[in-house]
C-alpha positions in Angstrom: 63.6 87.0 145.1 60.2 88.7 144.6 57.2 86.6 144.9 53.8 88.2 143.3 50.5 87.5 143.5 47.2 88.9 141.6 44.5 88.8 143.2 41.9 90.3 141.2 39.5 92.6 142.8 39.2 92.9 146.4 37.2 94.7 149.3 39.8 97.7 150.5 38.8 96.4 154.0 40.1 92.9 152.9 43.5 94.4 151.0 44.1 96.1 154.9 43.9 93.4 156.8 45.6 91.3 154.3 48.9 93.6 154.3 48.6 93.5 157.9 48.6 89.0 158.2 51.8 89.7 155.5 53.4 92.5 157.2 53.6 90.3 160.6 55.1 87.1 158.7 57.4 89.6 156.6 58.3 90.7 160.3 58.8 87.2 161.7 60.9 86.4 158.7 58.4 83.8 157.5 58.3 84.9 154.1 60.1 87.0 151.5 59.8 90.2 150.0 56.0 89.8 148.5 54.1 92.1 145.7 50.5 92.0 146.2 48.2 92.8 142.7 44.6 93.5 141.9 42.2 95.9 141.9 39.8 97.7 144.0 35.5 99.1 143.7 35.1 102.4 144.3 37.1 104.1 147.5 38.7 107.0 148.5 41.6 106.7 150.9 42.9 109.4 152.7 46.5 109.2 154.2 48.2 110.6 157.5 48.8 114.3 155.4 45.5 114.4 154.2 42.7 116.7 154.4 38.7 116.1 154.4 38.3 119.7 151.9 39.8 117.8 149.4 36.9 115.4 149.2 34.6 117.3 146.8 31.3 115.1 146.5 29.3 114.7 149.6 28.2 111.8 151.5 25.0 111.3 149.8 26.6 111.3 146.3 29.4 108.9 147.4 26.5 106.6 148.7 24.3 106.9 145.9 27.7 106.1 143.7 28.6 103.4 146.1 31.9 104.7 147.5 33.5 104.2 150.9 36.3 106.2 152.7 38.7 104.6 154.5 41.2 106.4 156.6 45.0 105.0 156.7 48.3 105.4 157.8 50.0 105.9 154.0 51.9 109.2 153.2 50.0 111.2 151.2 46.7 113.1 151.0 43.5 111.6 149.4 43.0 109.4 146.3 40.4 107.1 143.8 40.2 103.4 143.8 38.1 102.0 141.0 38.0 99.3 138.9 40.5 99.4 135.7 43.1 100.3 138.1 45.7 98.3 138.7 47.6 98.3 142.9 50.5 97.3 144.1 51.2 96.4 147.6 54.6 95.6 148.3 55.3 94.1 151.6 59.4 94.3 151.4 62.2 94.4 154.2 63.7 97.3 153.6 66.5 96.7 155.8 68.1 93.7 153.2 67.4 95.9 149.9 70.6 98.4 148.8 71.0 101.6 147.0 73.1 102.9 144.3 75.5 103.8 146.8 75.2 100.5 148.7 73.5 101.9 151.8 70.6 100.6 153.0 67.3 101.2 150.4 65.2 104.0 152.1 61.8 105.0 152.2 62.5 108.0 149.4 64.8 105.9 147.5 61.9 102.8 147.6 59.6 105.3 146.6 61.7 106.7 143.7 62.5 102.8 142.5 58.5 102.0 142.1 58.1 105.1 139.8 61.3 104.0 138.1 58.9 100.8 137.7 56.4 102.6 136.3 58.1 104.6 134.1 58.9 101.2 132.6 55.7 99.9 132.2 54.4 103.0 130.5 57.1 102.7 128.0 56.3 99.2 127.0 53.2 100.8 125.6 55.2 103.6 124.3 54.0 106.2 126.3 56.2 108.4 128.2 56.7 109.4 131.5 58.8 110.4 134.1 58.9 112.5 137.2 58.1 115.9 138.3 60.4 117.4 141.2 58.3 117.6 144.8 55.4 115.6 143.6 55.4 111.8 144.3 53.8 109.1 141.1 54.0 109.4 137.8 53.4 112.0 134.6 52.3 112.2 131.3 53.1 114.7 128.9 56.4 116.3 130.5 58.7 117.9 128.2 61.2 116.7 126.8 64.3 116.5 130.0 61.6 118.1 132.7 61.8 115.4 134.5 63.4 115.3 137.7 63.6 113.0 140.5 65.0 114.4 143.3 63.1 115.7 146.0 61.8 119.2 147.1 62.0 119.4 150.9 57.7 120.8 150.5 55.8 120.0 147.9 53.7 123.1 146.9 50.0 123.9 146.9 48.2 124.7 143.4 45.3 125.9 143.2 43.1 125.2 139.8 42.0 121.5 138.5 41.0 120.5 135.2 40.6 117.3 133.1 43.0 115.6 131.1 43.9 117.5 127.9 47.0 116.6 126.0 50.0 118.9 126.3 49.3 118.9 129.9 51.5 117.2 132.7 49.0 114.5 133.7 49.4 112.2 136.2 48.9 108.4 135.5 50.3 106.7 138.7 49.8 107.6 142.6 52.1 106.1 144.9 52.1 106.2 148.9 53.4 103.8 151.4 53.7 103.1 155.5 56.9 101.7 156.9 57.3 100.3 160.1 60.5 98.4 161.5 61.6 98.3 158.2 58.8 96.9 156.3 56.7 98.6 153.9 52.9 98.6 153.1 50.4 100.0 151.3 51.8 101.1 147.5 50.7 102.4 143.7 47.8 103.1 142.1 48.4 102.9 138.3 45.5 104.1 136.0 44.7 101.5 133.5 41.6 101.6 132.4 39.8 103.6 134.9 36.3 105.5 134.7 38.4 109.4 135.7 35.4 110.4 136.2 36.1 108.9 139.5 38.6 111.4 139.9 36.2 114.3 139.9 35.0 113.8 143.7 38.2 114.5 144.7 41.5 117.0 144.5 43.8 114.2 143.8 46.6 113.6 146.3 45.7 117.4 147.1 46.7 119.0 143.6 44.5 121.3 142.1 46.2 122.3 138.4 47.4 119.0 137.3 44.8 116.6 136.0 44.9 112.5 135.8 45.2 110.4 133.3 45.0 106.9 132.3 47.1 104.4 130.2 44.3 103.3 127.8 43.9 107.3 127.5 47.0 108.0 126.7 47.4 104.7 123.9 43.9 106.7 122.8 44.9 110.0 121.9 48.2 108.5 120.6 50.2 110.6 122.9 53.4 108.0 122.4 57.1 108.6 121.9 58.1 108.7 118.6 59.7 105.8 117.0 58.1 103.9 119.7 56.2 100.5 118.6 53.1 100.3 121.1 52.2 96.9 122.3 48.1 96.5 122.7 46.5 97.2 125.9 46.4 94.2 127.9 43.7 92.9 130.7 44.6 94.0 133.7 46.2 90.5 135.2 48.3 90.1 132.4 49.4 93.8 133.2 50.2 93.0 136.3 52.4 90.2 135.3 54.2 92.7 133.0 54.1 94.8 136.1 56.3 92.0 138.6 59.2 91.9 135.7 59.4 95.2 135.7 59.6 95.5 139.4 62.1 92.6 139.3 64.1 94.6 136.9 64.7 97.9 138.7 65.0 96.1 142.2 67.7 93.9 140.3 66.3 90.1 141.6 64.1 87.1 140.4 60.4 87.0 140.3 58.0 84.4 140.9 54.6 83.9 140.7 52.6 82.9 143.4 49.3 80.8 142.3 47.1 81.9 146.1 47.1 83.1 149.4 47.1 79.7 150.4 50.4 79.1 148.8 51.9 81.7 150.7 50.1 80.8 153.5 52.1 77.4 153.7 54.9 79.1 152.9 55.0 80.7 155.8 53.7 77.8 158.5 56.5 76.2 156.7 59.1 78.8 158.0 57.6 78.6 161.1 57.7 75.5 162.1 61.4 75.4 160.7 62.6 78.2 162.9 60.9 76.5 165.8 62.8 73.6 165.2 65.9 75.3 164.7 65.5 76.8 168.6 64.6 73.0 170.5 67.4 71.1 171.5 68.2 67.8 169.3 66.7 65.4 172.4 64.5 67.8 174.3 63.5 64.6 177.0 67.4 64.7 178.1 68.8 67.6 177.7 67.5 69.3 181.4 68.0 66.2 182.9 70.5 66.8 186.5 73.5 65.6 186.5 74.1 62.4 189.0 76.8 63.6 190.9 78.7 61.6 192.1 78.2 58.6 189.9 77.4 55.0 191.6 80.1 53.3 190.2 82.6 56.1 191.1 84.5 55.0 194.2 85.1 57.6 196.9 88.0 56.6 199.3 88.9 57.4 203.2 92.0 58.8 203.1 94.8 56.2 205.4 95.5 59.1 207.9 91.3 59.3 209.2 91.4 55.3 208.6 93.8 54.9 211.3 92.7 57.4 213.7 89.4 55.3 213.4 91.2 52.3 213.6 89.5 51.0 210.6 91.0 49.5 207.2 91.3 51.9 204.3 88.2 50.3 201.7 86.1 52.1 198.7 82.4 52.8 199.1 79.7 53.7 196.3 77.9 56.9 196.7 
């Protein structure tokens, strides 16, 4: 099972040290596989690839515009957080999750199973997308079978950056994640709503010729699949509710939402205390107690043969 929660908006220092409090009960087996919602203010991030050129603006304009940096352990090179947009931080065990194949779920495959989710939500508002080959998220406005999803071994550099214009691969949904003994962190950024303007003091995730795009652009320009019937575009928590069936859809298991932190919270003392009462001993008071050895009521006797040479009579004796 999946549990979810939205959370609204949150400090990006607050999402960090949240995934780190889940990551350690995910670790201790003192909750389950947990999908974390909501949306940020204004941040750039820049993963373990990334490089500081690709920041565009300078310090004083990301002041004056009110937007931090944060520097994190993610794959991946730099991207916008802003309101509109809606993250996913999924704090699974990757170790009890299964393949295709039935091998164990890898990073890569993980990766390739959260833009499947993607893809999904997209098309419930009948917009298309899919995958480009070497470069991680989701696009926009791929032809028709351009899509690919397996891997290059590098991805390659461009050069140019643009806008969104339609008839353009656009990308609509960044995705970068950490694992550590098996447990994943960090996630997707999925472009709802959000001011791209945002995107404009950066080179996202360190392309230069492929612009971004959002879902309420895309619904805008009416850029949909044909024959498609577009639903409205939601707020962003019911999104994210539409968001968690998808997920539980492509991971193939139950969803359920969480109503707060606090929730989880006892979820997890819950565990706890379970698992430390699975390791104490029924009757803890007794069960180091010494053996009395031998017992007082067991009699010892003399054997006959030292009896006699003592010339006493054979008789029992108490310990």
């Amino acid at each position: 099972m999946i549990q979810y929660l939205y959370l609204g908006r949150v400090d990006y220092a607050e999402a960090l040290r949240l995934q780190e409090e889940l990551v350690a009960m995910r670790n201790e087996q003192r909750i389950g596989n947990t999908l974390l919602l909501l949306e940020h203010p204004p941040v750039l991030t820049l993963g373990r690839n990334a490089r500081r050129a690709n920041i565009l603006a300078s310090d004083e304009l990301l002041a004056q515009r009110g937007v931090t940096i944060h520097e994190i352990n993610r794959g991946g090179d730099v991207t916008y957080h802003g309101p509109g947009q809606l993250i996913g931080y999924p704090i699974f065990d990757l170790r009890g999750l299964r393949n295709a194949n039935g091998a164990r779920l890898g990073p890569v495959d993980f990766v390739r199973l959260i833009e499947e989710t993607l893809i999904r939500l997209c098309g419930e508002f009948g917009v298309a997308a899919g995958r480009i080959c070497g470069l991680t998220g989701v696009w926009c406005g791929l032809p028709s079978g351009a899509a690919d999803g397996s891997p290059k071994v590098e991805q390659p550099h461009h050069s140019s950056k643009s806008l969104p214009s339609a008839g353009r691969e656009r990308k609509i949904a960044a995705i970068g994640i950490h694992v550590a003994r098996g447990v994943t962190s960090h996630g997707f950024a999925f472009n709802v709503t959000t001011d791209l303007s945002g995107f404009t003091l950066i080179n996202p995730c360190g392309i230069t010729d492929r612009p971004v795009t959002s879902l309420e652009k895309e619904i805008a320009q009416g850029i949909v699949e044909e024959r498609a019937n577009p639903k409205p575009l939601p707020n962003l928590e019911e999104l994210a509710h539409s968001a968690a069936r998808q997920f539980g859809f492509v991971f193939g298991q139950q969803v359920r939402a969480l109503e707060s932190l606090d929730e989880l919270r006892v979820q997890a003392k819950v565990a706890a205390d379970d698992l430390q009462g699975s390791s104490q001993p029924e009757d803890p008071a007794t069960e180091f107690l010494a053996p009395q050895f031998p017992a007082e009521d067991t009699p010892l006797h003399v054997p006959p043969e030292i009896e006699r040479l003592r010339g006493r009579k054979s008789r029992a004796i108490l310990a």
